[in-house]
C-alpha positions as CSV (number, residue, x, y, z in Angstrom):
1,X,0.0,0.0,0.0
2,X,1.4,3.2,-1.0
3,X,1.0,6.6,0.4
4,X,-1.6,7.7,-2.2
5,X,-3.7,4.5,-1.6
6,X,-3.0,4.7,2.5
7,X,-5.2,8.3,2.3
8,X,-7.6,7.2,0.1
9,X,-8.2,4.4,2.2
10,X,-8.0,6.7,5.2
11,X,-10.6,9.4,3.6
12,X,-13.0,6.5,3.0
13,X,-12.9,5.6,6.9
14,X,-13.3,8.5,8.0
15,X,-16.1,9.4,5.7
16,X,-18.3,6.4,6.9
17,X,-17.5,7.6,10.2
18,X,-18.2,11.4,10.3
19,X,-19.6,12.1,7.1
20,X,-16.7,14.2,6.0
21,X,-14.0,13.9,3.9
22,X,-10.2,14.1,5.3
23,X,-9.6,18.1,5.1
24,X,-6.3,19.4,4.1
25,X,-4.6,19.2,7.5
26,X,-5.8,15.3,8.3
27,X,-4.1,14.8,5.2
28,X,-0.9,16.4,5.3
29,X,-0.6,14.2,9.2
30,X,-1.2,11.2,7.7
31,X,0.7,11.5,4.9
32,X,4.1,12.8,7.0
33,X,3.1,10.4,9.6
34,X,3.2,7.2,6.5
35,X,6.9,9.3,5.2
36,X,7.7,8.5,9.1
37,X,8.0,12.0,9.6
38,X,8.4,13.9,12.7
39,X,5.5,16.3,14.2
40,X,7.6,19.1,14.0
41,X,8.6,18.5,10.3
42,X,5.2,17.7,10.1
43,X,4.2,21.1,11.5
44,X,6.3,23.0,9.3
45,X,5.6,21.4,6.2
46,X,1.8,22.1,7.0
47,X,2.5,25.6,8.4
48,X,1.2,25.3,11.7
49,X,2.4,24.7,15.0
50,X,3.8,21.5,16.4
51,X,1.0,21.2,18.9
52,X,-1.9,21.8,16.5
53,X,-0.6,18.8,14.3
54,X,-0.3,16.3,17.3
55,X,-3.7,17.3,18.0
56,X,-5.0,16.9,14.7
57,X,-2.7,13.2,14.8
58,X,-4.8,12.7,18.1
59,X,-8.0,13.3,17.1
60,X,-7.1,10.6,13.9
61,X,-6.1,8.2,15.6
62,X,-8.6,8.1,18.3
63,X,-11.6,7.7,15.1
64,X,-9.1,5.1,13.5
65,X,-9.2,3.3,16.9
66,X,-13.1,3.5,16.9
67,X,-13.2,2.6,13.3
68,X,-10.9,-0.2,13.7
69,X,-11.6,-1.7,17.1
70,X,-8.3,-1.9,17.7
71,X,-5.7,1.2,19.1
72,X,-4.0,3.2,16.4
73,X,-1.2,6.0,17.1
74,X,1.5,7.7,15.3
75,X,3.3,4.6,15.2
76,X,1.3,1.7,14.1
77,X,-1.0,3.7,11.6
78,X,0.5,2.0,8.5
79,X,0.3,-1.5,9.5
80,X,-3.6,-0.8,10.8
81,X,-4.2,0.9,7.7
82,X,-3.1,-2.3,5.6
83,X,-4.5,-4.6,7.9
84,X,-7.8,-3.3,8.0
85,X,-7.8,-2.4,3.8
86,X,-7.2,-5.7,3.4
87,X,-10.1,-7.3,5.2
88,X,-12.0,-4.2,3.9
89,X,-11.2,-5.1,0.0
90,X,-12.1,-9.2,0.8
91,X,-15.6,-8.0,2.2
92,X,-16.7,-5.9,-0.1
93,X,-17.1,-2.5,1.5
94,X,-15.7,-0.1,4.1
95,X,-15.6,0.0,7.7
96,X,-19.9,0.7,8.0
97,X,-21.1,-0.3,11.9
98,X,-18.0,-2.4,13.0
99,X,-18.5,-5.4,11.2
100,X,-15.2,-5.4,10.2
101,X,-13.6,-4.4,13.1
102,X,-14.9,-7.0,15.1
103,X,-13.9,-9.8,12.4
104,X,-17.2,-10.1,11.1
105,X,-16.9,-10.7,6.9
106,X,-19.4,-9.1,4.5
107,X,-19.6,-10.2,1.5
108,X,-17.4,-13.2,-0.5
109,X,-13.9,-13.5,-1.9
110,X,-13.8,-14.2,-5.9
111,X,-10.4,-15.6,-7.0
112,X,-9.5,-14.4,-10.8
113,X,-6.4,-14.9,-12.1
114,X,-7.1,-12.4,-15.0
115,X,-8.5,-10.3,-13.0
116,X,-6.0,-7.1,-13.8
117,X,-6.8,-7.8,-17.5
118,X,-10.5,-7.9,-17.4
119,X,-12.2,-4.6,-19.2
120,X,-14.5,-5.0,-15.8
121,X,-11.4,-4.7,-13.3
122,X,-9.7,-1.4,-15.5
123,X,-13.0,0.3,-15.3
124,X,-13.5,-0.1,-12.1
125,X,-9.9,1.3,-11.5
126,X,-10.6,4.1,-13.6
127,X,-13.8,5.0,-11.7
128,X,-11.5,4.6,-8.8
129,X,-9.4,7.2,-9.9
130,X,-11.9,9.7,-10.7
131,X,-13.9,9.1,-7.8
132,X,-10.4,9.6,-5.9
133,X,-9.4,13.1,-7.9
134,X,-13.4,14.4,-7.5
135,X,-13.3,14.3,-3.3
136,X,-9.7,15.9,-3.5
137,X,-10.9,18.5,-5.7
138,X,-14.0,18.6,-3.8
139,X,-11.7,19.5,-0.4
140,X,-10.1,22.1,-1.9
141,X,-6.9,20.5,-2.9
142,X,-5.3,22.0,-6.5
143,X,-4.1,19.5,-9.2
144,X,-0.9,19.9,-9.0
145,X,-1.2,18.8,-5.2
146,X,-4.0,16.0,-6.5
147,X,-1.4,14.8,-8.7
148,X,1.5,14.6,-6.2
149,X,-1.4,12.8,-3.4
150,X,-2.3,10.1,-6.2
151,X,1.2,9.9,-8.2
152,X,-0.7,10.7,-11.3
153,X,0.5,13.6,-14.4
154,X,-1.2,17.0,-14.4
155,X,-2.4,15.8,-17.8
156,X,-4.2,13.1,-15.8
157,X,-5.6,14.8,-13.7
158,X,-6.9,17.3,-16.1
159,X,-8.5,14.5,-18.4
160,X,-10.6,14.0,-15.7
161,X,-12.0,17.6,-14.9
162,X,-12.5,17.8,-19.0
163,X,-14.9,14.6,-18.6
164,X,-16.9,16.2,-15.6
């Protein structure tokens, strides 16, 4: 899981637990937290104060912990993230009333070897990817940040506001 897919991941959580997207600042923790950065380069990077990002890290990881069932901090974020992406992707859906958390499985598993070729699994990556650039766009980020979130070109992310 890559940065780009951690905070995609992340937004979706969070979303199905408040009803909001990450905003700029939730991101920019997460994502120094994921480059195993330190608060204070954190802080500066987001220009704000060391204490306002721990506290915006503290407020994260006390809705990942609730999300998850499990505790998340500053140092275990990346392996809960993967952890709980996984078992999210197997059942079908995203962390919605705990059913993950507490092991319970949603859905089934289909095994296809082919799957990455299939015109069903690239459109459904595509869609991905739009859906991903729409609620960055939507909380205010600019393409060129968009593009350095999602490891994508300008030109990509561009094709995407031209097919809105």
């Amino acid at each position: 899981m890559n940065v780009r897919e951690a905070l995609a991941f992340a937004d979706e959580v969070v979303f199905a637990k408040t009803g909001k997207h990450l905003d700029d600042m939730q991101v920019g923790v997460i994502e120094g937290v994921l480059k195993r950065q330190k608060y204070g380069d954190i802080a500066q990077g987001l220009n704000c104060t060391e204490g306002y990002a721990k506290d915006v890290g503290y407020e994260l990881w006390e809705l990942f912990s609730d999300a998850f069932g499990e505790e998340v901090n500053k140092l275990n974020l990346r392996s809960a993230l993967i952890r709980k992406s996984m078992i999210s992707n197997v059942s079908g859906g995203v962390i919605s009333d705990n059913h993950v958390a507490r092991g319970h499985l949603i859905g089934s598993l289909n095994v296809c070897t082919s799957q990455e070729e299939s015109p069903e699994f690239l459109r459904r990556k595509r869609q991905a990817k739009i859906e991903a650039i729409q609620r960055l766009q939507a909380i205010g980020l600019s393409d060129e940040q968009i593009a350095q979130c999602l490891d994508l070109t300008l030109e990509e992310i561009r094709q995407v506001d031209l097919t809105q």
